[in-house]
C-alpha positions as CSV (number, residue, x, y, z in Angstrom):
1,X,0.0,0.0,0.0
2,X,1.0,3.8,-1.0
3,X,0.3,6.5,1.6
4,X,0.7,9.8,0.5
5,X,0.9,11.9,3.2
6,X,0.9,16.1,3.2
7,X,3.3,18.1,5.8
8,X,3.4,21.3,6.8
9,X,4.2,24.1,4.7
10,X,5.3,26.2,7.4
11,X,3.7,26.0,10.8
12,X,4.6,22.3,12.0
13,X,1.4,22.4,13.9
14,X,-0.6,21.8,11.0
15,X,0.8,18.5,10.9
16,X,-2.1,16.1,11.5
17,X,-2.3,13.0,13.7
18,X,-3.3,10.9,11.4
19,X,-0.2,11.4,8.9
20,X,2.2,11.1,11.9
21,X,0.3,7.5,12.7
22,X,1.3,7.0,8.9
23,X,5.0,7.3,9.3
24,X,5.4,5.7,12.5
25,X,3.4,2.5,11.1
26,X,5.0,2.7,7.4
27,X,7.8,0.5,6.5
28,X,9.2,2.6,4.3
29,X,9.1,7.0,4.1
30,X,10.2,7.8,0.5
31,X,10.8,11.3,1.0
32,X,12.1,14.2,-1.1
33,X,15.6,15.0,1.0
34,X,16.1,13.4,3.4
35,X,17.6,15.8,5.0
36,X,14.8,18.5,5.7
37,X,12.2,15.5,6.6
38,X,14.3,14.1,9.0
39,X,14.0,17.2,10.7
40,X,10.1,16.9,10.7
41,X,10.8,13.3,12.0
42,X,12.8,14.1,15.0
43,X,10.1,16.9,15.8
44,X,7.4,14.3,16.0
45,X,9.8,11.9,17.6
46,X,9.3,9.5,14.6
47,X,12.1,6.7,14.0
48,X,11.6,5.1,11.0
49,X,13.5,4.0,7.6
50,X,13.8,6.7,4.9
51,X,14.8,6.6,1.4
52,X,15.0,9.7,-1.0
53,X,12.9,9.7,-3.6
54,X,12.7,12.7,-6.1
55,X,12.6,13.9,-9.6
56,X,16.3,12.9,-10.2
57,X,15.5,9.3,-9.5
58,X,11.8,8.4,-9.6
59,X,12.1,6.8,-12.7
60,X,15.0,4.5,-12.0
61,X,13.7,3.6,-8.4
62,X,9.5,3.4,-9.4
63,X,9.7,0.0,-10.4
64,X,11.7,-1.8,-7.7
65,X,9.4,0.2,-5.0
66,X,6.2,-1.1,-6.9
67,X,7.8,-4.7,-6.5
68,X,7.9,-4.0,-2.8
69,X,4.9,-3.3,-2.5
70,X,3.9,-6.0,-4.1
71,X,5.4,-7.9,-2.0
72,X,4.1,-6.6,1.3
73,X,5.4,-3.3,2.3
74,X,3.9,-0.6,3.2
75,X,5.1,3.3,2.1
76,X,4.9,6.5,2.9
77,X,6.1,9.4,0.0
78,X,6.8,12.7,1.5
79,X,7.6,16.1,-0.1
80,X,9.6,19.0,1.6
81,X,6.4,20.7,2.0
82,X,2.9,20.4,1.1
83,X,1.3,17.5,-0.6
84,X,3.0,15.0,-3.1
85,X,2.3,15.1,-6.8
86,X,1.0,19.0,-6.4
87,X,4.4,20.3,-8.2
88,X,6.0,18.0,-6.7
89,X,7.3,14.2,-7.2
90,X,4.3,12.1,-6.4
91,X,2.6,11.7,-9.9
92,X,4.6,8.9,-11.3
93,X,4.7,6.3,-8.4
94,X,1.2,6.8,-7.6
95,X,0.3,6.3,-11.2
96,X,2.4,2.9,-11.3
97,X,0.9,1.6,-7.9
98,X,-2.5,1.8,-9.6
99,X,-1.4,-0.1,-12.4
100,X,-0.5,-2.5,-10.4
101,X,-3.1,-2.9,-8.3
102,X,-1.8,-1.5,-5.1
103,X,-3.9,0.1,-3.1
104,X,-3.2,4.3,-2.7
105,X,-4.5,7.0,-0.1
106,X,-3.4,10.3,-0.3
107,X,-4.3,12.0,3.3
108,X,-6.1,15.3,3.0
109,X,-3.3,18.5,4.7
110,X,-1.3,21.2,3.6
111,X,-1.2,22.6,0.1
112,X,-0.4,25.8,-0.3
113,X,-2.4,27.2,-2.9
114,X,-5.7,26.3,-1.0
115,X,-4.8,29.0,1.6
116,X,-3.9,31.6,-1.0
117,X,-6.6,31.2,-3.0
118,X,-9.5,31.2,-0.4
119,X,-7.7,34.4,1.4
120,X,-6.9,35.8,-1.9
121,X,-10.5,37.6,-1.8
122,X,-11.5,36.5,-5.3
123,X,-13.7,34.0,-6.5
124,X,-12.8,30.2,-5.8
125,X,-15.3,28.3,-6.3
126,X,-14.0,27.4,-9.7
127,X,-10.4,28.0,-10.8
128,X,-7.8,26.8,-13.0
129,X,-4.4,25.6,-11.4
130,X,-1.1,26.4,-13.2
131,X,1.7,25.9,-10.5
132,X,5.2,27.0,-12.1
133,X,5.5,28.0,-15.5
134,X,8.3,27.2,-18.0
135,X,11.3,29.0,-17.1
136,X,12.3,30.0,-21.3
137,X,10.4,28.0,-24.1
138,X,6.8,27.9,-24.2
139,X,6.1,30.5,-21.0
140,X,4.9,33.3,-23.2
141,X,2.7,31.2,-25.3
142,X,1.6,29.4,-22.3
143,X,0.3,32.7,-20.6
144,X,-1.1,34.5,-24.0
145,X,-3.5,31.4,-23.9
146,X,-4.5,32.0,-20.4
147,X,-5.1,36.0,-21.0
148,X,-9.1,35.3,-22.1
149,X,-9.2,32.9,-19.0
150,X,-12.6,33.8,-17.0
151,X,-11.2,32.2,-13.8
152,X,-8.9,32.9,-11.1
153,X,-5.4,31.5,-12.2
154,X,-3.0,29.8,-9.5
155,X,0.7,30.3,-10.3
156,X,3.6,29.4,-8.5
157,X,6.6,31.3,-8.6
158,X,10.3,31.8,-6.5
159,X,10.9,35.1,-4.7
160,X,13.9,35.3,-7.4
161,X,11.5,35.9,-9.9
162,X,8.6,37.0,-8.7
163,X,9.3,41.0,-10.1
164,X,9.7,39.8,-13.6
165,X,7.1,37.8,-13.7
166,X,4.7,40.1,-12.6
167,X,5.9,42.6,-15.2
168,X,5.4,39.9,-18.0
169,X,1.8,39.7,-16.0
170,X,1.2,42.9,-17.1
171,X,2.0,43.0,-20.1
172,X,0.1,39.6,-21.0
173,X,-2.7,40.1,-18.9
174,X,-3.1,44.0,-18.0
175,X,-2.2,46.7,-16.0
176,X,-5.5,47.0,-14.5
177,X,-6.3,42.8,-14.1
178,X,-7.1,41.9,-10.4
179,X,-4.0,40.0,-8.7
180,X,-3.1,38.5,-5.3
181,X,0.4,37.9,-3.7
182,X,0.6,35.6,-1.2
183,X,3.8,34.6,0.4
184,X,5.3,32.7,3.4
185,X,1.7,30.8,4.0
186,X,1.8,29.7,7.9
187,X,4.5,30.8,8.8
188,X,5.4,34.1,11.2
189,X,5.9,36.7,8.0
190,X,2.9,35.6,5.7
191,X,1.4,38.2,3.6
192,X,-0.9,38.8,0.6
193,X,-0.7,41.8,-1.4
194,X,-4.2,42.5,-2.9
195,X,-4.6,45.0,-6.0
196,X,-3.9,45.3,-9.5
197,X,-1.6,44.2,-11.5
198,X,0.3,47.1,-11.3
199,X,0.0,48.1,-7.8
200,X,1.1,44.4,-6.6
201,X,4.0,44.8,-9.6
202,X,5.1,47.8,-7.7
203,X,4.9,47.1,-4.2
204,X,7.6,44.1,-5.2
205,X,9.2,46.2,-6.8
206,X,10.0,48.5,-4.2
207,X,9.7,45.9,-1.0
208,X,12.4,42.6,-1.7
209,X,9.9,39.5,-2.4
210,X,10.8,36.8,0.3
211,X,9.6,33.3,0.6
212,X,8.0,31.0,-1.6
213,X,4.8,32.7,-3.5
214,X,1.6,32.0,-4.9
215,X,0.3,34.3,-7.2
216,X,-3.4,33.9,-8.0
217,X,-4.6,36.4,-11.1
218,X,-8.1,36.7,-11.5
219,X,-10.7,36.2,-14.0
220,X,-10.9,38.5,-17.2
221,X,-13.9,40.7,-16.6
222,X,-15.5,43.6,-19.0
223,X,-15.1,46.6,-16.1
224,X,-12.3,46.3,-13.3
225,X,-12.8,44.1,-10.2
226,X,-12.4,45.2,-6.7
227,X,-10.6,42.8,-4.1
């Protein structure tokens, strides 16, 4: 059996009981790095076998973790943050367990775009999620096709980048198109800017972005939305 289990994104009290049952009863956490779960681990006093698994190796090790399975075992995959498979390695084993008839439960918890989008003060009861766009080839063409979109768009994007992508925002989708900023979800410094696309484009402009972002861009409208 597959577990997929969701950890905190910042605040290590959103951690639920249930996932840390999981990885205390799992024979096997496949985690991301090893290194930043084991931290989580030791917080929730959890001893138990790790291996890394991430998008370097998922599709040499897939296989020979399916025949484990198979076999028996029990696993646990684990990102750095958030939930596996949501831009994120997850996607591929999952799909591979199915295939083979193993059993998979992803646990509901932490995802960070949930959060930004409900606080975002748009619309989100329908919405289209984009997560990070190409770096170079295909970005532009990606987001001229998105311009017309009617719903609120999830991207995300790293604080490195987060200035010119906003200006390419503008430029794509308007000056004047509703946006929300949201950075460093549960944790001490979160904050979501709110305005248009050029007020948010200037406030990062002027104030360093920091921490990991999600930028939700809302729906094209015929007459300027307030948020």
């Amino acid at each position: 059996m597959l577990y997929i289990v969701p950890t905190p994104i910042g605040n290590l009290e959103d951690m639920t009981l249930r996932a840390i049952r999981i990885l205390k009863e799992a024979d096997l956490i496949l985690a991301e790095d090893t290194r930043t779960s084991g931290i989580l681990l030791k917080h929730f006093d959890i001893h138990n076998s790790m291996q890394s698994y991430h998008k370097f190796n998922e599709h040499q090790a897939v296989a020979r973790l399916v025949e484990r399975m198979r076999g028996g075992e029990t696993m646990a995959l684990v990102s750095d943050a958030g939930t596996p498979g949501i831009s994120d390695p997850g996607f591929l084993l999952a799909r591979e367990c199915v295939r083979n008839g193993i059993e998979v439960q992803c646990l509901p918890g932490a995802t960070a775009f949930v959060p930004a989008l409900v606080a975002s003060g748009l619309p989100c009861d329908r919405f289209v999620f984009e997560g990070f766009l190409p770096q170079k080839k295909g970005r532009r063409t990606r987001l001229e096709l998105l311009a017309e979109e009617e719903r609120p768009i999830v991207f995300y994007e790293s604080p490195y980048r987060v200035v010119k992508t906003l200006e390419q925002f503008c430029e794509v989708f308007g000056r004047e198109r509703s946006v929300a900023a949201c950075r460093e979800i549960s944790k001490m410094h979160e904050q979501t800017v709110r305005g248009t696309m050029a007020e948010v484009t200037e406030h990062f402009k002027t104030n360093e972005p920091k921490g990991e972002f999600v930028i939700i861009v809302g729906p094209k409208v015929d007459k300027k939305e307030t948020i």
